[in-house]
MARBA-843881 format. One record per residue (C-alpha): residue number from 1; x, z negated, y negated. Coordinates in Angstrom, 1 decimal, always signed. Layout:
(NUM; (X; Z; Y)) ...
This chain:
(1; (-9.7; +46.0; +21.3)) (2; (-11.1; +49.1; +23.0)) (3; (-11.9; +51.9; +20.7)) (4; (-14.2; +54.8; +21.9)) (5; (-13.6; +56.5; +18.3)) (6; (-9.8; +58.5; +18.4)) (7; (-8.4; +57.0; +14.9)) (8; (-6.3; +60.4; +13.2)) (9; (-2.5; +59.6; +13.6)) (10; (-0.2; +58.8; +10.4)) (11; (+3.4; +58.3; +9.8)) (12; (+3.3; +54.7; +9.6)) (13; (+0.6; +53.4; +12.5)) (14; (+2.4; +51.9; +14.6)) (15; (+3.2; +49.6; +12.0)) (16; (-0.1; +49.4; +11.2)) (17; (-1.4; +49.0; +14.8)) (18; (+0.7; +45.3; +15.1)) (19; (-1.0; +44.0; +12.0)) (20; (-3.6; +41.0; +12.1)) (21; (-6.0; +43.5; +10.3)) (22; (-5.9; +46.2; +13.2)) (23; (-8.4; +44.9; +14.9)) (24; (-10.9; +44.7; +11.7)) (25; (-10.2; +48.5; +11.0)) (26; (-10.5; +49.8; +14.8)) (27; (-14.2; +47.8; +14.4)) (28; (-14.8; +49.8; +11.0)) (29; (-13.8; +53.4; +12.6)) (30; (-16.5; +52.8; +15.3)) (31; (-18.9; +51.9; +12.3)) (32; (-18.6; +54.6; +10.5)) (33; (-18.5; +57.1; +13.4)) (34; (-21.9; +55.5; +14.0)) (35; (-23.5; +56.3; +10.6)) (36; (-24.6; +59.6; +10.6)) (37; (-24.5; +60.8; +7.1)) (38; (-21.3; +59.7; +7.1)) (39; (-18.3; +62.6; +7.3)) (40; (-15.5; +60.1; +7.8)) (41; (-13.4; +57.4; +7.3)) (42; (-9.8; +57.4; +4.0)) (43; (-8.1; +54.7; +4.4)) (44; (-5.8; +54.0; +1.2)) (45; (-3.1; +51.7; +0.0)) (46; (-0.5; +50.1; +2.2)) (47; (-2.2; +50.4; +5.3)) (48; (-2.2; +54.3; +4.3)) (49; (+1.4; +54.3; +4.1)) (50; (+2.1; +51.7; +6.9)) (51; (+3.3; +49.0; +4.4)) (52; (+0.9; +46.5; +4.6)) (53; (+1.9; +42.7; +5.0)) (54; (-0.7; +39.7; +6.9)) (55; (-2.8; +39.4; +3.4)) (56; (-2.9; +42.9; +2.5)) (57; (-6.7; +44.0; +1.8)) (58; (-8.1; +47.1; +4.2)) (59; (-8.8; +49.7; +1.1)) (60; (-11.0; +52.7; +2.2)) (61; (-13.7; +55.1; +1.1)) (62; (-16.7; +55.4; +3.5)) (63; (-17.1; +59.6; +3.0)) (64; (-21.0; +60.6; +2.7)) (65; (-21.7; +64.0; +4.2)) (66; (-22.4; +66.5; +1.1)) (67; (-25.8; +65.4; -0.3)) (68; (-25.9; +62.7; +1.7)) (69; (-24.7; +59.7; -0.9)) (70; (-28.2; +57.7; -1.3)) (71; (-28.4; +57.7; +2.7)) (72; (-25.2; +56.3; +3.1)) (73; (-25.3; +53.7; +0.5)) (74; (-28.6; +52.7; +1.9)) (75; (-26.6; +52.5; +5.7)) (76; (-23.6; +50.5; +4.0)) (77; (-24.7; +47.1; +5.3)) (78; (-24.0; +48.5; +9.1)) (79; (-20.2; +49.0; +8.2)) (80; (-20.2; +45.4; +6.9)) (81; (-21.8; +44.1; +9.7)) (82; (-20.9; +40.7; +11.2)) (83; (-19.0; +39.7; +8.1)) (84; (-18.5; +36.3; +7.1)) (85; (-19.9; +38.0; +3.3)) (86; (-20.3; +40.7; +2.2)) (87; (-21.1; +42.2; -1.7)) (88; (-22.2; +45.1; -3.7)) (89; (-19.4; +46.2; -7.1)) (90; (-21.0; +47.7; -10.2)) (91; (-18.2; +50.2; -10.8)) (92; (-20.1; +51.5; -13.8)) (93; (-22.2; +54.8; -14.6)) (94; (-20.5; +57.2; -12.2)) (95; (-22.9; +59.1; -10.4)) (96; (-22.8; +59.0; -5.9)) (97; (-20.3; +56.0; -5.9)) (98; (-20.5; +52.3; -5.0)) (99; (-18.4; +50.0; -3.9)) (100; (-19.1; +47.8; -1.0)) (101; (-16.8; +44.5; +0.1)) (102; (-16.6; +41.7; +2.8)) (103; (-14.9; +39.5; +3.6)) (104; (-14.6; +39.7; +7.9)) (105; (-14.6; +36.3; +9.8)) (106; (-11.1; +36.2; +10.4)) (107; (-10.3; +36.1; +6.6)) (108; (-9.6; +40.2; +6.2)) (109; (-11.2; +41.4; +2.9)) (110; (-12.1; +45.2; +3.2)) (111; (-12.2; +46.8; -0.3)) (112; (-14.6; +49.6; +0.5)) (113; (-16.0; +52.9; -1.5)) (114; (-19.0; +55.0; -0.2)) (115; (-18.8; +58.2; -2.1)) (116; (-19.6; +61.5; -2.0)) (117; (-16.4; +63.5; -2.8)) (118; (-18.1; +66.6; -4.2)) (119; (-19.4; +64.5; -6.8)) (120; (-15.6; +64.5; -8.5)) (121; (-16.4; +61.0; -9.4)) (122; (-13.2; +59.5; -7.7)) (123; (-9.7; +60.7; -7.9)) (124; (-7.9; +60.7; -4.8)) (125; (-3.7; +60.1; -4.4)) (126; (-1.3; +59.9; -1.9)) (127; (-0.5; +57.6; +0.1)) (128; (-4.3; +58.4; +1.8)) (129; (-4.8; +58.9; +5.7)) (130; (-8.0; +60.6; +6.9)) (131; (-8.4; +58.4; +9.4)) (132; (-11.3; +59.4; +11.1)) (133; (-13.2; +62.5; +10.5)) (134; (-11.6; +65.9; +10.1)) (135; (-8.1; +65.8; +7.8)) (136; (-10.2; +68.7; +5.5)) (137; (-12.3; +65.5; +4.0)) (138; (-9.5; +65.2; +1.6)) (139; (-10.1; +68.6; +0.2)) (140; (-13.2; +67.3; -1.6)) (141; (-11.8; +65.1; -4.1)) (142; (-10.1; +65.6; -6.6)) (143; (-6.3; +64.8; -6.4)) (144; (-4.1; +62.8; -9.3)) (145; (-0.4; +61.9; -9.6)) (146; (+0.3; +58.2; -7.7)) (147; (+1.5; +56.9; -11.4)) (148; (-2.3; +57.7; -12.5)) (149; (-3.3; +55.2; -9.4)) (150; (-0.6; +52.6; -9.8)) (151; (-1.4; +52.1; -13.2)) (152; (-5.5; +51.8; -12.9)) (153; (-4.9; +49.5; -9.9)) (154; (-2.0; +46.9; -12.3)) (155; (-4.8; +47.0; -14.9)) (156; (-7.1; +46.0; -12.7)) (157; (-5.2; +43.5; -10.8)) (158; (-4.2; +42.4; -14.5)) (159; (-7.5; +41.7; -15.3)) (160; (-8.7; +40.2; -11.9)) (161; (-5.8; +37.3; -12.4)) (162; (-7.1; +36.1; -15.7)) (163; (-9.0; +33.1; -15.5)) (164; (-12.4; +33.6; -16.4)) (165; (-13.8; +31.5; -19.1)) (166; (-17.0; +29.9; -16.5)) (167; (-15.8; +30.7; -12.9)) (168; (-19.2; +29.2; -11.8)) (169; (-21.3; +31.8; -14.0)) (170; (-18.9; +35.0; -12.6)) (171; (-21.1; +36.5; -9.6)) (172; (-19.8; +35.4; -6.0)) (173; (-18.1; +38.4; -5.1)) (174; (-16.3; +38.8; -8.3)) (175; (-15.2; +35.2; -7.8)) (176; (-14.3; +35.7; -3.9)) (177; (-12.1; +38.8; -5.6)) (178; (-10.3; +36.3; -8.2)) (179; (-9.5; +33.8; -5.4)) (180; (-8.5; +35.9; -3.1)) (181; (-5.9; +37.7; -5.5)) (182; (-5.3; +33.7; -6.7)) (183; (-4.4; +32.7; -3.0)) (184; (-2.2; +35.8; -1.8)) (185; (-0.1; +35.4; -5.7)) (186; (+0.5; +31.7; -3.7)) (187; (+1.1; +32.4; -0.5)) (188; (+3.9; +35.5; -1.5)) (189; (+5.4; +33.3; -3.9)) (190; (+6.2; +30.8; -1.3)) (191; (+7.3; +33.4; +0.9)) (192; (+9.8; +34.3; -1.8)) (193; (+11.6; +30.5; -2.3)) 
């Protein structure tokens, strides 16, 4: 795929670069490049530290300029454009965050925050790559020990593999989540035996 937007180098790209999901995050660089009050592009996870296996989600934060948060939250459908679906997370009272998913055509879920750093209303740990806008975007956040991450992301995951009580009354991205999570729990275990 051609890419007129220059994606930051990382220790671990190359890696990254011959995964099924490559193509889905070159098309998400050019997006947010495209959005002006956007500053740039963190991705996060195992694609972060060049880990990532063929089901692992694209984790990022879509970075609003300083001030800029209600603009980019109001642009967020063009990053998700030309997804199969795409959905809005409630991540509770915290001021200039949202979350915004999808789920591509070719079965790559993107796990997306649009934030505005300044606001200190997410923590940000390593492994993170700045993958597109200046490396100083990391600067705004506020920074916390990996454990602090791990352990926030097993509670979650802890939660998302409990069945829920009425799957049909759960709203459809919270049930796309749960199958998703259901489906690559399946698909490692058979990997394993």
């Amino acid at each position: 795929m051609f890419s007129s937007v220059s994606l930051n180098e990382w220790p671990g790209r190359e890696a990254v670069e011959a995964m099924r999901q490559w193509s889905a995050l070159a098309a998400l660089a050019e997006r947010v490049a495209a959005v002006e009050c956007l500053e740039g592009l963190v991705l996060l996870g195992s694609f972060a530290s060049g880990t990532p296996d063929e089901l692992s989600d694209i984790d990022v934060i879509a970075v609003s300029k300083p001030g800029l948060f209600r603009q980019a939250w109001d642009e967020r459908h063009r990053l998700s454009e030309d997804a199969l679906v795409s959905w809005d997370l409630d991540l509770g009272s915290k001021l200039n965050v949202r979350g915004h998913n999808w789920l591509t055509r070719d079965i790559i879920k993107i796990d997306s925050t649009i934030l505005d750093p300044d606001s200190g209303s997410k923590e940000l740990a390593a492994p993170y790559v700045v993958c597109v806008g200046p490396p100083e975007i990391a600067n705004r956040f506020p920074h916390v020990p990996l454990e602090v991450v791990r352990e926030r992301a097993r509670r979650r995951a802890e939660a998302q593999n409990r069945m829920p009580v009425d799957p049909d009354a759960i709203p459809y991205g919270e049930l796309i989540d749960w199958k998703i999570a259901e489906l690559k729990n399946a698909v490692r275990r058979a990997l394993r035996t």
